[in-house]
N, CA, C and O of each residue as an XYZ file, in Angstrom:
724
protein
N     -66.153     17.391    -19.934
C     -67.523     17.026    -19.678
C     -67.628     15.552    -19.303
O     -68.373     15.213    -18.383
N     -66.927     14.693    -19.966
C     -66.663     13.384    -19.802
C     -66.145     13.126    -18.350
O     -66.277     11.966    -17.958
N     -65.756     13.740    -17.761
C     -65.022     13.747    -16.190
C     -66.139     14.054    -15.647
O     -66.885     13.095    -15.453
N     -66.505     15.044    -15.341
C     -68.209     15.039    -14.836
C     -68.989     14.444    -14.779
O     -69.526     14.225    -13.693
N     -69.436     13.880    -15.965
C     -70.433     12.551    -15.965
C     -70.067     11.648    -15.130
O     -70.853     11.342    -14.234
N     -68.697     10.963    -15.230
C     -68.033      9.969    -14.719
C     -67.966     10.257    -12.851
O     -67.830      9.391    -11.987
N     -68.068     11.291    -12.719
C     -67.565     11.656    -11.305
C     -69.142     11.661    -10.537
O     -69.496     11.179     -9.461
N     -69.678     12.195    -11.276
C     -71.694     12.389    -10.974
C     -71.871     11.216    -11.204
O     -72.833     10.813    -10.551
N     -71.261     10.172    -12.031
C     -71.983      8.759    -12.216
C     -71.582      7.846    -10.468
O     -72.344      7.435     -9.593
N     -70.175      7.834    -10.575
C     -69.422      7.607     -9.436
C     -70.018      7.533     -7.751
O     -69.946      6.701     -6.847
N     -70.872      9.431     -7.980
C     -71.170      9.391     -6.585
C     -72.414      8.614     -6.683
O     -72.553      7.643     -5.939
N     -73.550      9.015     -7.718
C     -74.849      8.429     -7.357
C     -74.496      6.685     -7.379
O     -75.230      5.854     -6.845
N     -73.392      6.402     -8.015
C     -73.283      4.792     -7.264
C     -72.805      4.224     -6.151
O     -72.709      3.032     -5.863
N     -72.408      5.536     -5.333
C     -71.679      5.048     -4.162
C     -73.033      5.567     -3.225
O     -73.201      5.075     -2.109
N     -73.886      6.495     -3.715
C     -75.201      7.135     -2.524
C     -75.720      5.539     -3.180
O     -76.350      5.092     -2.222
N     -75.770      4.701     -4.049
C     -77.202      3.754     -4.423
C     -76.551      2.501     -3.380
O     -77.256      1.850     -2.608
N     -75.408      2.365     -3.503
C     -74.743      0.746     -2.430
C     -74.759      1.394     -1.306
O     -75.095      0.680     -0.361
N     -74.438      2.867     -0.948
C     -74.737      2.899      0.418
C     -76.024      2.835      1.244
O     -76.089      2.797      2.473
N     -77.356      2.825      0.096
C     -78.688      2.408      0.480
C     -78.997      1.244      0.485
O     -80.150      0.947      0.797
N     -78.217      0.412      0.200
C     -78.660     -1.095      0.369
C     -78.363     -1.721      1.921
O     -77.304     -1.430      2.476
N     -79.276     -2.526      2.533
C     -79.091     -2.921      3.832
C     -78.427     -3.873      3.870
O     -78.382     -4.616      2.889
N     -77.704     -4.142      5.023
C     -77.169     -5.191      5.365
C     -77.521     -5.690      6.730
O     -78.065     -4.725      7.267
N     -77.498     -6.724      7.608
C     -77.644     -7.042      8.647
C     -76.614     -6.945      9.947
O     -75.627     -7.651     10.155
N     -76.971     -6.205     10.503
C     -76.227     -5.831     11.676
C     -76.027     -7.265     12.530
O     -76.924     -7.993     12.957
N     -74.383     -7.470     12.662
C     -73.397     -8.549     13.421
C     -72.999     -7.749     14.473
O     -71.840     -7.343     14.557
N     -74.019     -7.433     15.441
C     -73.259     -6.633     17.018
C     -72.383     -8.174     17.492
O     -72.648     -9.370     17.368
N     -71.206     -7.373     18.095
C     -70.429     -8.401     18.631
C     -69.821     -8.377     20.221
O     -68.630     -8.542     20.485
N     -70.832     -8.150     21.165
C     -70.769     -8.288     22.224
C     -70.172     -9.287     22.687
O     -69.873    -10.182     21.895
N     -69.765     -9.444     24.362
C     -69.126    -10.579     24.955
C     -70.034    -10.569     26.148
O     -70.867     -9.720     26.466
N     -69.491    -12.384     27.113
C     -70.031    -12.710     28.168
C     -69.552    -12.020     29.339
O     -70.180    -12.054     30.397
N     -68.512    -11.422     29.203
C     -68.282    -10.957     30.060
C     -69.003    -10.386     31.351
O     -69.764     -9.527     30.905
N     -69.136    -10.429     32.650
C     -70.886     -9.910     33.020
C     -72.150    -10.779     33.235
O     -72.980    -10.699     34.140
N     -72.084    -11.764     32.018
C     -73.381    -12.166     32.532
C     -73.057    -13.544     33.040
O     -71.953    -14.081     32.949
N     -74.570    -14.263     33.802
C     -74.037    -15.437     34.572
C     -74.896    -16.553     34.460
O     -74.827    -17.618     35.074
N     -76.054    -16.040     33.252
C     -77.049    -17.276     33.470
C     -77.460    -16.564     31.718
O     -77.217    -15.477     31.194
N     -78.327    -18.079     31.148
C     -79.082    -17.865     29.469
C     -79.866    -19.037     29.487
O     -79.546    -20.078     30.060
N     -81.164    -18.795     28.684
C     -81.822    -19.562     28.474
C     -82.248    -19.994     26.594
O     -81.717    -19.244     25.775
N     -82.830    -20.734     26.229
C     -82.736    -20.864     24.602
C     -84.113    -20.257     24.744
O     -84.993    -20.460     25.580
N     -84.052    -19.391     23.612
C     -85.463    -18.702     23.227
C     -86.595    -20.113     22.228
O     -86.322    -20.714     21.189
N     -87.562    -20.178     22.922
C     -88.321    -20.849     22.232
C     -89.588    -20.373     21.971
O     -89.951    -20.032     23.097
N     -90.720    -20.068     21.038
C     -91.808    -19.465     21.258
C     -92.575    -20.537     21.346
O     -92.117    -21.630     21.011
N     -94.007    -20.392     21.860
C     -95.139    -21.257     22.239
C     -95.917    -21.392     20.840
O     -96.683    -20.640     20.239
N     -95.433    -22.581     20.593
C     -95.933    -23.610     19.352
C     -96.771    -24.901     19.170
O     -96.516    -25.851     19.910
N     -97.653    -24.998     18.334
C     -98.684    -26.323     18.564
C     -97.939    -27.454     17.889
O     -98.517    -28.539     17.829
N     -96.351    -27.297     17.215
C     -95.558    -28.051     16.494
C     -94.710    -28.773     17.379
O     -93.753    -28.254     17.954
N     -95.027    -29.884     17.488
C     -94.114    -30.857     18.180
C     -93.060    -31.933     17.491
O     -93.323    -33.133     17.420
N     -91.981    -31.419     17.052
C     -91.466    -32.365     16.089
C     -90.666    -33.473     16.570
O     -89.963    -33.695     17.556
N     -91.136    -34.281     15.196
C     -91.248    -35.753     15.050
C     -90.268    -36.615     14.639
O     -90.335    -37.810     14.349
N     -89.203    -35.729     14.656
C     -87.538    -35.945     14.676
C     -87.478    -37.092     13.622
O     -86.504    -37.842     13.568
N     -88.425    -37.193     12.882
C     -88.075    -37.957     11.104
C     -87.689    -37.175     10.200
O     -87.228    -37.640      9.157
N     -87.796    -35.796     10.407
C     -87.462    -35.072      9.811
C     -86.237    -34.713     10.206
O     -85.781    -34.879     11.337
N     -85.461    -34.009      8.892
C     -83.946    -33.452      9.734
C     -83.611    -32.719     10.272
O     -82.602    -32.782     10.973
N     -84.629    -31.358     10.088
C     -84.375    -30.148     10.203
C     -84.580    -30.526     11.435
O     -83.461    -30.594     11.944
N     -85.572    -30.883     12.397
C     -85.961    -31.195     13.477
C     -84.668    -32.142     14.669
O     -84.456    -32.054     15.879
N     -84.044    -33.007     13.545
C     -82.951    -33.594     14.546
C     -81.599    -32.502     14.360
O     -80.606    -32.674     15.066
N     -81.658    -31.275     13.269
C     -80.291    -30.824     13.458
C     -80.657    -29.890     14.892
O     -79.982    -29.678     15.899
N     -82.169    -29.403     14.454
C     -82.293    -27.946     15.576
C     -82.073    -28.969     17.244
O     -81.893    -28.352     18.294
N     -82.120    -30.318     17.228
C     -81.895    -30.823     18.605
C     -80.592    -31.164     18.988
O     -80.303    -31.307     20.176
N     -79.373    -31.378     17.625
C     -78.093    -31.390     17.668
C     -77.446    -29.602     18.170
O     -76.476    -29.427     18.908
N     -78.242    -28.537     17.571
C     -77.784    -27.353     17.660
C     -78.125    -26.554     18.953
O     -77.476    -25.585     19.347
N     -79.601    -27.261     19.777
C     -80.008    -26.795     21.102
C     -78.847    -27.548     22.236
O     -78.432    -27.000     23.257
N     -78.498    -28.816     21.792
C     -77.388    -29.249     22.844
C     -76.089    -28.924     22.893
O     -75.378    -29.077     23.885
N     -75.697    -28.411     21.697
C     -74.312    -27.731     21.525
C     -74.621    -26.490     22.009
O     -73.772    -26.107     22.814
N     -75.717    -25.536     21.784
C     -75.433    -24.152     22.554
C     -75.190    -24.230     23.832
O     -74.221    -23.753     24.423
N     -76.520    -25.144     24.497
C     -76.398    -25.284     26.261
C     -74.902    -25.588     26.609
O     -74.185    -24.864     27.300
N     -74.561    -26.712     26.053
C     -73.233    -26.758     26.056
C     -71.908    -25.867     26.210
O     -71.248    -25.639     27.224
N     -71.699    -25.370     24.688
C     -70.983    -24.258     24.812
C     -70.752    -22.987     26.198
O     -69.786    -22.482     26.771
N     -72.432    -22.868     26.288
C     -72.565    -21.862     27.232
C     -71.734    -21.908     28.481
O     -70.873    -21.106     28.841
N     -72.293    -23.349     29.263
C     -72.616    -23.847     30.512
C     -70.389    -24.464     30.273
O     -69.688    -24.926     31.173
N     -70.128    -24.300     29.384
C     -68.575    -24.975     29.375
C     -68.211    -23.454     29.997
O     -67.775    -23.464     31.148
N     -68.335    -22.303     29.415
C     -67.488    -21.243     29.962
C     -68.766    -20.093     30.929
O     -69.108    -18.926     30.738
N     -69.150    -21.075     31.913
C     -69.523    -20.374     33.389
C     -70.960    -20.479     33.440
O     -71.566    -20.971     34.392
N     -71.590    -19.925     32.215
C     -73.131    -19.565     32.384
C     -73.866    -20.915     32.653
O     -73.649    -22.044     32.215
N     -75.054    -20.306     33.744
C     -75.941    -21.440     33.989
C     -77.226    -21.214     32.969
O     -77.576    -20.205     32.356
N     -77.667    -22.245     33.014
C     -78.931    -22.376     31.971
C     -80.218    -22.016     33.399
O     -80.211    -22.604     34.480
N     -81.129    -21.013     33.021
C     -82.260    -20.861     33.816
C     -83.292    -20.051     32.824
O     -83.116    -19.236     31.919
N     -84.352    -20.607     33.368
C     -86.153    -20.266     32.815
C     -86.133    -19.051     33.071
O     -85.742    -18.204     32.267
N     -86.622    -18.768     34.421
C     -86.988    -18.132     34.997
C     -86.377    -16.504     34.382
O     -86.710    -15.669     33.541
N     -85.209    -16.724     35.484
C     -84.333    -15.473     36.060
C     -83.187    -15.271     34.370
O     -82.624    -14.237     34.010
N     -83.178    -16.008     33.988
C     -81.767    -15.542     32.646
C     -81.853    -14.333     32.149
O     -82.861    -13.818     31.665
N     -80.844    -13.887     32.258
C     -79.569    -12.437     31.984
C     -79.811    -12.532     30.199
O     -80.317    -11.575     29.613
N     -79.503    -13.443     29.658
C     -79.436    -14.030     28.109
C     -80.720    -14.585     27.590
O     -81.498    -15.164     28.349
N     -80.950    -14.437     26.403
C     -81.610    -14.893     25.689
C     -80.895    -15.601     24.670
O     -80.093    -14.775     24.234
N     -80.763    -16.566     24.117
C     -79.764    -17.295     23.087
C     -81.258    -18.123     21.920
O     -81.902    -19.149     22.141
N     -81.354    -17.124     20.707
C     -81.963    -17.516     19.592
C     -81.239    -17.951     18.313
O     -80.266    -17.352     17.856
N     -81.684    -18.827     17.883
C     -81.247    -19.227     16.564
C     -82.536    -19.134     15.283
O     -83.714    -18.776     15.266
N     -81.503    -19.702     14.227
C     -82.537    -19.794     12.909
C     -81.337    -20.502     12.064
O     -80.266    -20.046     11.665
N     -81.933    -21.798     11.945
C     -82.007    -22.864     10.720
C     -82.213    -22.100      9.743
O     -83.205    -21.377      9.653
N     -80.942    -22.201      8.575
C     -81.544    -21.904      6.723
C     -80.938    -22.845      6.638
O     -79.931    -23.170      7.268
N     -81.931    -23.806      5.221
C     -81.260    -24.981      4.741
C     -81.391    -24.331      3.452
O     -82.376    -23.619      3.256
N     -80.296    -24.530      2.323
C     -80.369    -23.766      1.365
C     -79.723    -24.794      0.016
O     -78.539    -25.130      0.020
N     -80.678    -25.212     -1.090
C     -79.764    -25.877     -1.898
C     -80.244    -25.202     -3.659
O     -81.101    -24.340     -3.854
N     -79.593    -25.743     -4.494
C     -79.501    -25.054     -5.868
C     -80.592    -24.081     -6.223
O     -80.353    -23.013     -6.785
N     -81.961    -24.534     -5.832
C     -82.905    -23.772     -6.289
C     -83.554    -22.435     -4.766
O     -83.578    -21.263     -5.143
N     -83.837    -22.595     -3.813
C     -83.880    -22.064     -2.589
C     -83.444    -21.914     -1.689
O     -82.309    -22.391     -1.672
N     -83.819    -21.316     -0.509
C     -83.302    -20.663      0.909
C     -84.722    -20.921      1.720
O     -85.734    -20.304      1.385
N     -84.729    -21.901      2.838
C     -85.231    -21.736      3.577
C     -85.338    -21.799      4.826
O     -84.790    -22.864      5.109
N     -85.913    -21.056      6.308
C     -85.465    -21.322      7.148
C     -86.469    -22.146      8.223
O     -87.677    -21.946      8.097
N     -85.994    -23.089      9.301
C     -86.266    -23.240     10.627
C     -86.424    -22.567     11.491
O     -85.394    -22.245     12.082
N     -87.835    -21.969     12.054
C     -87.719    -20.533     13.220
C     -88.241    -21.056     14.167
O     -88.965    -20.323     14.840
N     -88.091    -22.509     14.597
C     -88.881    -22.729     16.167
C     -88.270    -21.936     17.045
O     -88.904    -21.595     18.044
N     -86.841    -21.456     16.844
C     -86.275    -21.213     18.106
C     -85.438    -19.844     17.563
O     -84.226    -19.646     17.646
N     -86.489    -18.954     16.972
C     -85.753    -17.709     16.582
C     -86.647    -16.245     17.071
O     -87.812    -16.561     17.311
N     -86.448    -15.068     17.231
C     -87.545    -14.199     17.659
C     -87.468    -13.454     16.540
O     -88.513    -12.853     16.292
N     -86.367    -13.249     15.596
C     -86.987    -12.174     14.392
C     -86.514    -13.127     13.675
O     -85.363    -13.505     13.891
N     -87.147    -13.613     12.856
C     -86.967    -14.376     11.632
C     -87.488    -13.830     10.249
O     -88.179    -14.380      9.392
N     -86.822    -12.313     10.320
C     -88.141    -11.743      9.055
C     -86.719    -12.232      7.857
O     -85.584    -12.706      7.893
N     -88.073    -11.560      6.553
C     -87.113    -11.919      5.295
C     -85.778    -11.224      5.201
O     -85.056    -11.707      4.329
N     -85.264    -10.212      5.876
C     -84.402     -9.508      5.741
C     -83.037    -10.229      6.278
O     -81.946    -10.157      5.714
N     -83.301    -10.891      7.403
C     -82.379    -12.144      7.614
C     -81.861    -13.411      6.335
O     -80.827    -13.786      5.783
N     -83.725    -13.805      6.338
C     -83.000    -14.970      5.254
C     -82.720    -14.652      3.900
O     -82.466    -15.572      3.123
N     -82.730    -13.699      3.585
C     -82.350    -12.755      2.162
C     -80.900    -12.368      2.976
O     -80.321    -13.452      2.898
N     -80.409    -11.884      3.367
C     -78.853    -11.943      3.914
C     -78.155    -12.862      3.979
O     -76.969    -12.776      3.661
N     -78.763    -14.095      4.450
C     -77.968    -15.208      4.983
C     -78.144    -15.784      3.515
O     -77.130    -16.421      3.231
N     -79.167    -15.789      2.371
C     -79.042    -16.561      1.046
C     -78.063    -15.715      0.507
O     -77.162    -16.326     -0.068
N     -77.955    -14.357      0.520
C     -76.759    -14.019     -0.016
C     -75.475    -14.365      0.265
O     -74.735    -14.733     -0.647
N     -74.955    -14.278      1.818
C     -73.945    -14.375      2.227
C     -73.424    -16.051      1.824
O     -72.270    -16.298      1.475
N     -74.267    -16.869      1.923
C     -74.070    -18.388      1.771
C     -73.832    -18.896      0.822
O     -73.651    -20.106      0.688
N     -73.766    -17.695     -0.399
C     -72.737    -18.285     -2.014
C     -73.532    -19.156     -2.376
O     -73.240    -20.159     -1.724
N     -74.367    -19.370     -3.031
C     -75.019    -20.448     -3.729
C     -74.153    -20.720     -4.945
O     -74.019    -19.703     -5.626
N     -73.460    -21.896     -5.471
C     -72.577    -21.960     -6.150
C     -73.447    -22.795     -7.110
O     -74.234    -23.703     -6.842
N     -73.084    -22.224     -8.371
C     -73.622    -22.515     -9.628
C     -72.769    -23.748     -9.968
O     -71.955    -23.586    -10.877
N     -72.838    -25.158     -9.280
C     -72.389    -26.148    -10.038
C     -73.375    -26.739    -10.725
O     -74.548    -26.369    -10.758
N     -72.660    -28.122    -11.549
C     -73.889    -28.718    -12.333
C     -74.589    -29.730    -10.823
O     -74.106    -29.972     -9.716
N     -75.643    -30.030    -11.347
C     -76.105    -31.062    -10.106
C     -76.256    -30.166     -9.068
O     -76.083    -28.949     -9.018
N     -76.826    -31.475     -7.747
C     -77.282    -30.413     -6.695
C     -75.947    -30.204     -6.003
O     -74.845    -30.747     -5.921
N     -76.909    -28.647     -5.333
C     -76.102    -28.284     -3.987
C     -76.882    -27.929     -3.048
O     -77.968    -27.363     -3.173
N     -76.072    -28.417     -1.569
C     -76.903    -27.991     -0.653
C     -76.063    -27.565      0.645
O     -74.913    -27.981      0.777
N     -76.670    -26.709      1.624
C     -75.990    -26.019      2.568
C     -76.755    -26.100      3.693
O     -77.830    -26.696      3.618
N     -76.310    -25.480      5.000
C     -76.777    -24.842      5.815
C     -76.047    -24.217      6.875
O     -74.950    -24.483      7.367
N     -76.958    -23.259      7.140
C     -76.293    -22.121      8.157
C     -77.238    -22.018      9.590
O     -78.451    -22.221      9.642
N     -76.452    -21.690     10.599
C     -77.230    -21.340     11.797
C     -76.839    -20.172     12.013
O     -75.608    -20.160     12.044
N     -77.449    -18.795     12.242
C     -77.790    -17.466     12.789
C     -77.908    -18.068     14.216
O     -78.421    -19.129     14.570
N     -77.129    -16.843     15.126
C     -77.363    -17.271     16.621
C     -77.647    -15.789     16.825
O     -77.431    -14.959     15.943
N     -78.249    -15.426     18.289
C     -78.619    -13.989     18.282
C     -78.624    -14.000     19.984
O     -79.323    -14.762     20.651
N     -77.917    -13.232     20.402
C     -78.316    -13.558     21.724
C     -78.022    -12.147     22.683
O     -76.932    -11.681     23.017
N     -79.560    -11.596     23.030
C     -80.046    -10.812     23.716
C     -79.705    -10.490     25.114
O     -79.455    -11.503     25.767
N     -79.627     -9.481     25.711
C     -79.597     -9.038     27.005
C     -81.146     -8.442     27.494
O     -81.682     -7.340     27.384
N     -81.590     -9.799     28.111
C     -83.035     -9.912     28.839
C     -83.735     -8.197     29.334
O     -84.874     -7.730     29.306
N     -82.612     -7.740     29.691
C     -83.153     -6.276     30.843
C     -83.138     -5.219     30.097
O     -83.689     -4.154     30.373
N     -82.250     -5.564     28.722
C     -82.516     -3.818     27.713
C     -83.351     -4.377     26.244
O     -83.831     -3.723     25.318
N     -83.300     -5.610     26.441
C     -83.760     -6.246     24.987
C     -83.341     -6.078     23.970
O     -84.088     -6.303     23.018
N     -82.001     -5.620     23.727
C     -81.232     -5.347     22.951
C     -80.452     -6.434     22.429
O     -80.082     -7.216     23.305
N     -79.949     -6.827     20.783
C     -79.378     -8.392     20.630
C     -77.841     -7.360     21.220
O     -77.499     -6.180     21.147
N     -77.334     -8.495     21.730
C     -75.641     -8.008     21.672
C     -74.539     -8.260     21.605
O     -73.469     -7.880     22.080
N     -75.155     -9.424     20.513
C     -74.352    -10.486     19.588
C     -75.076    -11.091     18.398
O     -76.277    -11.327     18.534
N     -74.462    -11.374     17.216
C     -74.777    -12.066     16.521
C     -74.177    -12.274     15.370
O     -73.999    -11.359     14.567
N     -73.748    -13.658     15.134
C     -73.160    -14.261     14.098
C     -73.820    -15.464     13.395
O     -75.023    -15.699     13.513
N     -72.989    -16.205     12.669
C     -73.418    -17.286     11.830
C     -72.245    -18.433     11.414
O     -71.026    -18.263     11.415
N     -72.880    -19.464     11.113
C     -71.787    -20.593     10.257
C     -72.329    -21.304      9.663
O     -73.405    -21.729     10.083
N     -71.878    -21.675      8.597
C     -72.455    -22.666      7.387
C     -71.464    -23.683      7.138
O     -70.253    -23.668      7.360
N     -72.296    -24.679      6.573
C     -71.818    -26.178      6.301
C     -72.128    -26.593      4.626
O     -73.212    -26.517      4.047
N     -71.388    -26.850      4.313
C     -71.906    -27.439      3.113
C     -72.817    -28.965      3.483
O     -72.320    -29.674      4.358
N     -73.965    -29.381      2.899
C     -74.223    -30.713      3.846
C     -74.140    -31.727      2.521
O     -74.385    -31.698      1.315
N     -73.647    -32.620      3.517
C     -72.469    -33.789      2.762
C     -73.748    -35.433      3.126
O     -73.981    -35.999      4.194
N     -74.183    -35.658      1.992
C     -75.201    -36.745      2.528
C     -74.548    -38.467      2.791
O     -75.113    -39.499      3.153
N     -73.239    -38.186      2.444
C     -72.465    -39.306      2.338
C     -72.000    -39.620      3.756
O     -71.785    -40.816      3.958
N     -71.854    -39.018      4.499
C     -70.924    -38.817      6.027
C     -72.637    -39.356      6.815
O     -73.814    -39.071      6.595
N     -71.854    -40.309      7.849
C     -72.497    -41.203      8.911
C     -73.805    -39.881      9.694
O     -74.021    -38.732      9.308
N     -74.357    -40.539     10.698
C     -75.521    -39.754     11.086
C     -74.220    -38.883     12.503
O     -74.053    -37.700     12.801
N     -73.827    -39.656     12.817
C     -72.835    -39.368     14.100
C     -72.135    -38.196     13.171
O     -72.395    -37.048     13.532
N     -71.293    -38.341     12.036
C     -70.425    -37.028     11.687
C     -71.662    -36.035     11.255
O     -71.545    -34.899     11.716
N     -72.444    -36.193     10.715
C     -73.515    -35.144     10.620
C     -74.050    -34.476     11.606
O     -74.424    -33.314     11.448
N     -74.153    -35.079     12.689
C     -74.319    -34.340     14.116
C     -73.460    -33.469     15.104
O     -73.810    -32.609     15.911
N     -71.884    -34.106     14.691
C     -70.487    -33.360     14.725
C     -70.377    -32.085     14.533
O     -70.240    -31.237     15.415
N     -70.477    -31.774     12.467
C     -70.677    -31.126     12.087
C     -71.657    -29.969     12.676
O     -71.332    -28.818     12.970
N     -73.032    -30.615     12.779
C     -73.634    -28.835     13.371
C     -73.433    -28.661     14.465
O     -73.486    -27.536     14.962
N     -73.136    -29.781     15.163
C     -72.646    -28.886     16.934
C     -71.168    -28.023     16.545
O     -70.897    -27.038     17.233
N     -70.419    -28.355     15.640
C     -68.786    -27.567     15.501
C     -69.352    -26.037     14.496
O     -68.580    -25.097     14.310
N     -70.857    -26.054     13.925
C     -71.068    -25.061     13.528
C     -71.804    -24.213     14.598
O     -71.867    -23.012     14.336
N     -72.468    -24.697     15.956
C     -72.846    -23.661     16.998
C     -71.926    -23.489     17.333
O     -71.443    -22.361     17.239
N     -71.432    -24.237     17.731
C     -69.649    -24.180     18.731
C     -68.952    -22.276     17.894
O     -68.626    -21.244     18.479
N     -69.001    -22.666     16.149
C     -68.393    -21.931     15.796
C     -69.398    -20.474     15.737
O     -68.838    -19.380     15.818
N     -70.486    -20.536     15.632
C     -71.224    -18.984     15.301
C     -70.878    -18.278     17.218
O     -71.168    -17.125     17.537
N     -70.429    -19.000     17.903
C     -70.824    -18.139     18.757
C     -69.699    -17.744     19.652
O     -69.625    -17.129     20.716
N     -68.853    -18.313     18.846
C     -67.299    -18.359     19.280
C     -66.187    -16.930     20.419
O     -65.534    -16.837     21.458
N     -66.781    -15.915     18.926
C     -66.002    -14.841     19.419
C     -67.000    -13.714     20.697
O     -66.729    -12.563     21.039
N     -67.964    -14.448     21.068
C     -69.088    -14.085     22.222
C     -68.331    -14.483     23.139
O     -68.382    -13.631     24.027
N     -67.474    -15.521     23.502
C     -66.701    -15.762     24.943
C     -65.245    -15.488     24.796
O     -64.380    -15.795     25.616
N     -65.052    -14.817     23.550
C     -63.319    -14.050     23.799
C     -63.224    -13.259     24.861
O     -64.280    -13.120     25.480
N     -62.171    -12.620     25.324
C     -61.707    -12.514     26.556
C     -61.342    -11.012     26.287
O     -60.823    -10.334     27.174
């Protein structure tokens, strides 16, 4: 009887984790396409780059164009094949929160993933992090057909120049395996 229980306990815990969601990482390539633009939505927020979040999302908009425009793609308004969205979470001992100027789904189901995935580590004193989500769409089916992430631990000791390093080597890195071959 004891085997039974155990075996009936077994499955209803493997039917209860297989109901829990996780966030879908499609991992498409460039292959194909020839032009992307950065998704931005129409906002009355003009930031005032005293803030940080505001100078990383301008360190992280020049590393994507970048990245892109290094292996072929042109940047265009208009006509772009790509859509290339992000989302800022800055995350330290007590919360998770994110930056969505330049994201199209930014629901909680993201930043409840990304606070999980990002280990909040129970030291004494603070901690603090951040991650960039990149997501990047094919304009003509609207479908994402890519998407990854990278996190930083953020280090308040390191110059403004290595702090800017840092999140361009973390776009550089979320979007990496999008131009494998």
């Amino acid at each position: 009887m004891n085997k039974l229980y155990s075996i009936l306990s077994l499955a209803l815990g493997i039917v209860l984790i297989s109901g829990c969601s996780t966030i879908d990482l499609p991992k498409g390539k460039s292959a194909g396409y020839s032009s992307f633009r950065l998704y931005q939505h129409q906002t009355s927020h003009v930031p005032d780059f005293t803030n940080r979040e505001d100078r990383v999302n301008t360190y992280l908009q020049a590393a994507l164009k970048e990245e892109f425009e290094s292996h072929g793609l042109k940047e265009s308004e208009q006509d772009a094949e790509l859509i290339v969205a992000f989302l800022l979470i800055v995350q330290d001992t007590a919360v998770s929160t994110a930056v969505s100027d330049y994201y199209i789904s930014s629901g909680s189901d993201i930043l409840s993933e990304a606070h999980r995935r990002m280990g909040k580590k129970n030291l004494p004193g603070g901690y603090e992090a951040g991650a960039i989500v990149v997501d990047i769409i094919d304009k003509n089916s609207g479908e994402v057909i890519y998407r990854d992430f990278a996190k930083r631990e953020v280090l308040d000791y390191l110059t403004p120049a290595e702090k800017e390093q840092r999140a361009r080597d973390a776009a550089v890195e979320a979007v990496a395996t999008f131009f494998r071959k």
